[in-house]
ZANUSE-880506 format. One record per atom (N, C-alpha, C, CB): chain; residue number from 1; atom name; x, y, z. Coordinates in Angstrom, 2 decimals, always signed. Last residue first. Glycine has a CB too. Layout:
% ZANUSE-880506
c/k/a/X/Y/Z
A/NUM/CA/X/Y/Z
...
//
This chain:
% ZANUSE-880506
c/k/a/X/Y/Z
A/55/N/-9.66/-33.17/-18.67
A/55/CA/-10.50/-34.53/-19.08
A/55/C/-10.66/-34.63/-19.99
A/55/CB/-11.59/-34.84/-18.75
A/54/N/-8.74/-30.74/-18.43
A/54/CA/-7.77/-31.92/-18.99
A/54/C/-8.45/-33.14/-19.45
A/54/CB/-6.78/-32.40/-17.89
A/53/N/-10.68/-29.45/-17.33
A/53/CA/-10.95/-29.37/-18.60
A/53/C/-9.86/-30.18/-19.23
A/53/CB/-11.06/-27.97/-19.05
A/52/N/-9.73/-29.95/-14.21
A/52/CA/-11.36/-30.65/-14.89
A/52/C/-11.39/-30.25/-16.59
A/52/CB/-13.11/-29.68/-13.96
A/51/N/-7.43/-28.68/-13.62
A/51/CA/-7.64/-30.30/-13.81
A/51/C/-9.01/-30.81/-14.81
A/51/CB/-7.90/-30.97/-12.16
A/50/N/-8.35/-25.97/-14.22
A/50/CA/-7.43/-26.50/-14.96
A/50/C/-7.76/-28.36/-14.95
A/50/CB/-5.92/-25.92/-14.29
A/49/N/-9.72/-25.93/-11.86
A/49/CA/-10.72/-25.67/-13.61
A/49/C/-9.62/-26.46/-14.35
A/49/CB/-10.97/-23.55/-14.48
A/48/N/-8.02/-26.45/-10.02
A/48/CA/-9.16/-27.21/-9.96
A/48/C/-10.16/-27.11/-11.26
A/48/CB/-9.84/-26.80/-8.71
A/47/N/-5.94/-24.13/-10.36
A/47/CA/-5.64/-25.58/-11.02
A/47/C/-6.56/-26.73/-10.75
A/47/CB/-4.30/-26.10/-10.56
A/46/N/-7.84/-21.83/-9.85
A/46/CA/-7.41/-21.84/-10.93
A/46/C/-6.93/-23.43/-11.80
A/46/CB/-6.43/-20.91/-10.67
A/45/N/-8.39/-22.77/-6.86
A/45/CA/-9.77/-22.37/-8.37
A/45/C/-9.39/-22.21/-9.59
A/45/CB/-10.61/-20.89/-8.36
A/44/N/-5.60/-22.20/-6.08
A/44/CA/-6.95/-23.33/-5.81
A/44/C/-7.73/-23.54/-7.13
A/44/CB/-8.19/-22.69/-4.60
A/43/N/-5.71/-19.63/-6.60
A/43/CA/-4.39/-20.61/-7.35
A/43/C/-5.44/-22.18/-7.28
A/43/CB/-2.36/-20.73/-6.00
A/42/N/-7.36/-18.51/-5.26
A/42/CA/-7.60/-18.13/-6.49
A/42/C/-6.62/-19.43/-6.93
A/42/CB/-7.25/-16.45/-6.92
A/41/N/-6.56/-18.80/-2.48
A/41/CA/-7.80/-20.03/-2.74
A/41/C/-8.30/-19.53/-4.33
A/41/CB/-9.46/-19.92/-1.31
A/40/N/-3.90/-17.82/-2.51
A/40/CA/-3.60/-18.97/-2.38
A/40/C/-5.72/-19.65/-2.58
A/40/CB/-2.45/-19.14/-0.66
A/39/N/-4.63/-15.32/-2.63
A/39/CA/-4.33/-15.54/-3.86
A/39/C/-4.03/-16.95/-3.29
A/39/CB/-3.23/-14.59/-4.66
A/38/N/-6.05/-13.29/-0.54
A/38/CA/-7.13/-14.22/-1.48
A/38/C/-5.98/-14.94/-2.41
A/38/CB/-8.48/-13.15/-2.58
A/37/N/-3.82/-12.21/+0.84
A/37/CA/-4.74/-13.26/+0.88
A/37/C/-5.66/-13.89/+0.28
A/37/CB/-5.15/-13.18/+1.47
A/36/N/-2.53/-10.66/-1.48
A/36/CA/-1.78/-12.21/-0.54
A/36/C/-3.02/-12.78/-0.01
A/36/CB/-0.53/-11.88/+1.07
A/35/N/-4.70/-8.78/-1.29
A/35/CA/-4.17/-9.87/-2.88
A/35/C/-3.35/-10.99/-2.35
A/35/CB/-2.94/-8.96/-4.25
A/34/N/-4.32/-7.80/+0.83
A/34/CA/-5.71/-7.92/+1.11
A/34/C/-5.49/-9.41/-0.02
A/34/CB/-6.93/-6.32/+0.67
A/33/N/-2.31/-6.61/+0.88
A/33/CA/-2.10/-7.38/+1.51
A/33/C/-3.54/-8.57/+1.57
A/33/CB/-1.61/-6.63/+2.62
A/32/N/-2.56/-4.77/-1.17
A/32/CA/-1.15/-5.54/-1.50
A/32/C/-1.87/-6.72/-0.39
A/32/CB/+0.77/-4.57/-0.99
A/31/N/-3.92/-3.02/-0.22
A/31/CA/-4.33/-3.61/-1.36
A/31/C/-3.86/-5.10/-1.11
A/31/CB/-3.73/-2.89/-2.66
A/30/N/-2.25/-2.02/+2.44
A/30/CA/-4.07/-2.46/+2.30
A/30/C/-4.38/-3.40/+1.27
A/30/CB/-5.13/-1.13/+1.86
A/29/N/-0.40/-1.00/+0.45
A/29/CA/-0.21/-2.13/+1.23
A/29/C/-1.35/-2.39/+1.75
A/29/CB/+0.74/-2.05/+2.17
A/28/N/-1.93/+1.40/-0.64
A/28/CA/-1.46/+0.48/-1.01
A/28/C/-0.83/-0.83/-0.72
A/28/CB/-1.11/+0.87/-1.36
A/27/N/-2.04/+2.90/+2.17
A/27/CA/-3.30/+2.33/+0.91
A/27/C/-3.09/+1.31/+0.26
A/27/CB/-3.59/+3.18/-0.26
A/26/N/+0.15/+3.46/+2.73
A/26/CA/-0.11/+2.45/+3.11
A/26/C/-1.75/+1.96/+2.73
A/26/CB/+0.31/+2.56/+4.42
A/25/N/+0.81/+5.02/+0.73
A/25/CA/+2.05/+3.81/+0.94
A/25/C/+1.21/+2.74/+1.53
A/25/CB/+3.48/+4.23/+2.11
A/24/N/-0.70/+7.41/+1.35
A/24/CA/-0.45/+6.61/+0.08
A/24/C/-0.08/+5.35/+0.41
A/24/CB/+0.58/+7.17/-0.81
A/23/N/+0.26/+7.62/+3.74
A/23/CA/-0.85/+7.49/+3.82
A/23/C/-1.01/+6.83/+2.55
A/23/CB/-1.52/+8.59/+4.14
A/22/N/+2.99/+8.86/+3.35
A/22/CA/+3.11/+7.41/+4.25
A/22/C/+1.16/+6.98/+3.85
A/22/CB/+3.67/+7.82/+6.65
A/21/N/+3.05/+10.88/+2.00
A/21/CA/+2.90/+9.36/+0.68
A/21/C/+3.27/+8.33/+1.97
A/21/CB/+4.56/+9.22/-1.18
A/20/N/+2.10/+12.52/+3.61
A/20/CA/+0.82/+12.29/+2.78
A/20/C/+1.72/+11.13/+1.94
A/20/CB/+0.06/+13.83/+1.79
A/19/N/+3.84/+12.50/+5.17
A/19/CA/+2.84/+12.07/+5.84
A/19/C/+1.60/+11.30/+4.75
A/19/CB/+2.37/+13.37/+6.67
A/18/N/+5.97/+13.81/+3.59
A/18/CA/+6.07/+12.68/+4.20
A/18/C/+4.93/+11.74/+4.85
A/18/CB/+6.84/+12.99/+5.01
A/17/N/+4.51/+16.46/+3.06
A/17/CA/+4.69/+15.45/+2.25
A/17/C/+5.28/+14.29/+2.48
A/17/CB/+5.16/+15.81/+1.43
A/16/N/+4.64/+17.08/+6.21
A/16/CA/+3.66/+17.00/+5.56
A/16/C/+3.67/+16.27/+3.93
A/16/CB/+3.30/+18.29/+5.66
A/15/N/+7.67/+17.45/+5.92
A/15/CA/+6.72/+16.97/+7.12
A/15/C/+5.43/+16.30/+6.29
A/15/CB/+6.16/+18.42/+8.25
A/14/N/+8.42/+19.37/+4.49
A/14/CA/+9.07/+17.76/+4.02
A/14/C/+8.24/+16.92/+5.30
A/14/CB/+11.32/+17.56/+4.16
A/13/N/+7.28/+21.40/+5.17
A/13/CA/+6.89/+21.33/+4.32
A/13/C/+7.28/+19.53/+3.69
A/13/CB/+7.33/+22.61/+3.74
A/12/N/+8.79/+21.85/+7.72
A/12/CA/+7.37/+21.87/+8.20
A/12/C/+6.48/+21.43/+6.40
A/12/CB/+6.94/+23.88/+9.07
A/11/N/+11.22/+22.81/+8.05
A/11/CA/+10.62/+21.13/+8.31
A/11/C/+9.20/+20.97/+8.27
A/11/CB/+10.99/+20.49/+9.82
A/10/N/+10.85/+25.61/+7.41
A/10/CA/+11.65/+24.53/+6.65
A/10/C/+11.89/+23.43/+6.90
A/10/CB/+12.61/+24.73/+6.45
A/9/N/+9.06/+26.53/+8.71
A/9/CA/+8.25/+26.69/+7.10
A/9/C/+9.35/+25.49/+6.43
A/9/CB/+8.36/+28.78/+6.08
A/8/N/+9.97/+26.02/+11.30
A/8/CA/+8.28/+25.70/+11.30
A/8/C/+8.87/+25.70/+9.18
A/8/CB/+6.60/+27.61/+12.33
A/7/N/+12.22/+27.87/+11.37
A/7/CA/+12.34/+26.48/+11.21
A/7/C/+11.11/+25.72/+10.88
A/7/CB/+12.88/+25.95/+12.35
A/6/N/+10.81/+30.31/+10.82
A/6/CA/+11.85/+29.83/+9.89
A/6/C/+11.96/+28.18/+9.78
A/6/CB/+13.24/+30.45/+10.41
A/5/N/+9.56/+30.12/+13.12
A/5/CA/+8.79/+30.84/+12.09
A/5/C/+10.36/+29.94/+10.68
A/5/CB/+8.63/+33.31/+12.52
A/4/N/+12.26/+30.49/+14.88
A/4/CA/+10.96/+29.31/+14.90
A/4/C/+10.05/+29.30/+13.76
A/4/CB/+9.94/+29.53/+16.14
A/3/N/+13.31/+32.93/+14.08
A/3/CA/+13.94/+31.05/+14.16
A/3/C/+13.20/+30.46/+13.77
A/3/CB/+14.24/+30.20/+15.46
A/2/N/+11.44/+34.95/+14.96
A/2/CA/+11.54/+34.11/+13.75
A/2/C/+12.45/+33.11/+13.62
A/2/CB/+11.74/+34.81/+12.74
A/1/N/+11.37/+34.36/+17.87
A/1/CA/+10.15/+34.13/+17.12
A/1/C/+10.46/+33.90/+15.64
A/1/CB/+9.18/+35.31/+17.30
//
């Protein structure tokens, strides 16, 4: 029983902060991925203003 009690408190703490910056990590790739997609019809909108104020 205490092994276990031992081993539980000393994987049991790099466990749980592993979990919580995989959850971070992947918030952020949510973002990340959400900005790849809108950024090819922003580049659009960007060199379609661009052309029209060259006039």
């Amino acid at each position: 029983m205490n092994e276990l009690l031992t081993f539980v408190s000393d994987v049991g703490f790099p466990i749980i902060v592993t979990l919580y910056l995989l959850h971070r990590f992947e918030a952020k790739l949510d973002v990340l991925t959400q900005t790849i997609i809108e950024l090819p019809d922003r580049l659009k909108d960007h060199f379609n203003l661009n052309d029209r104020n060259d006039c």
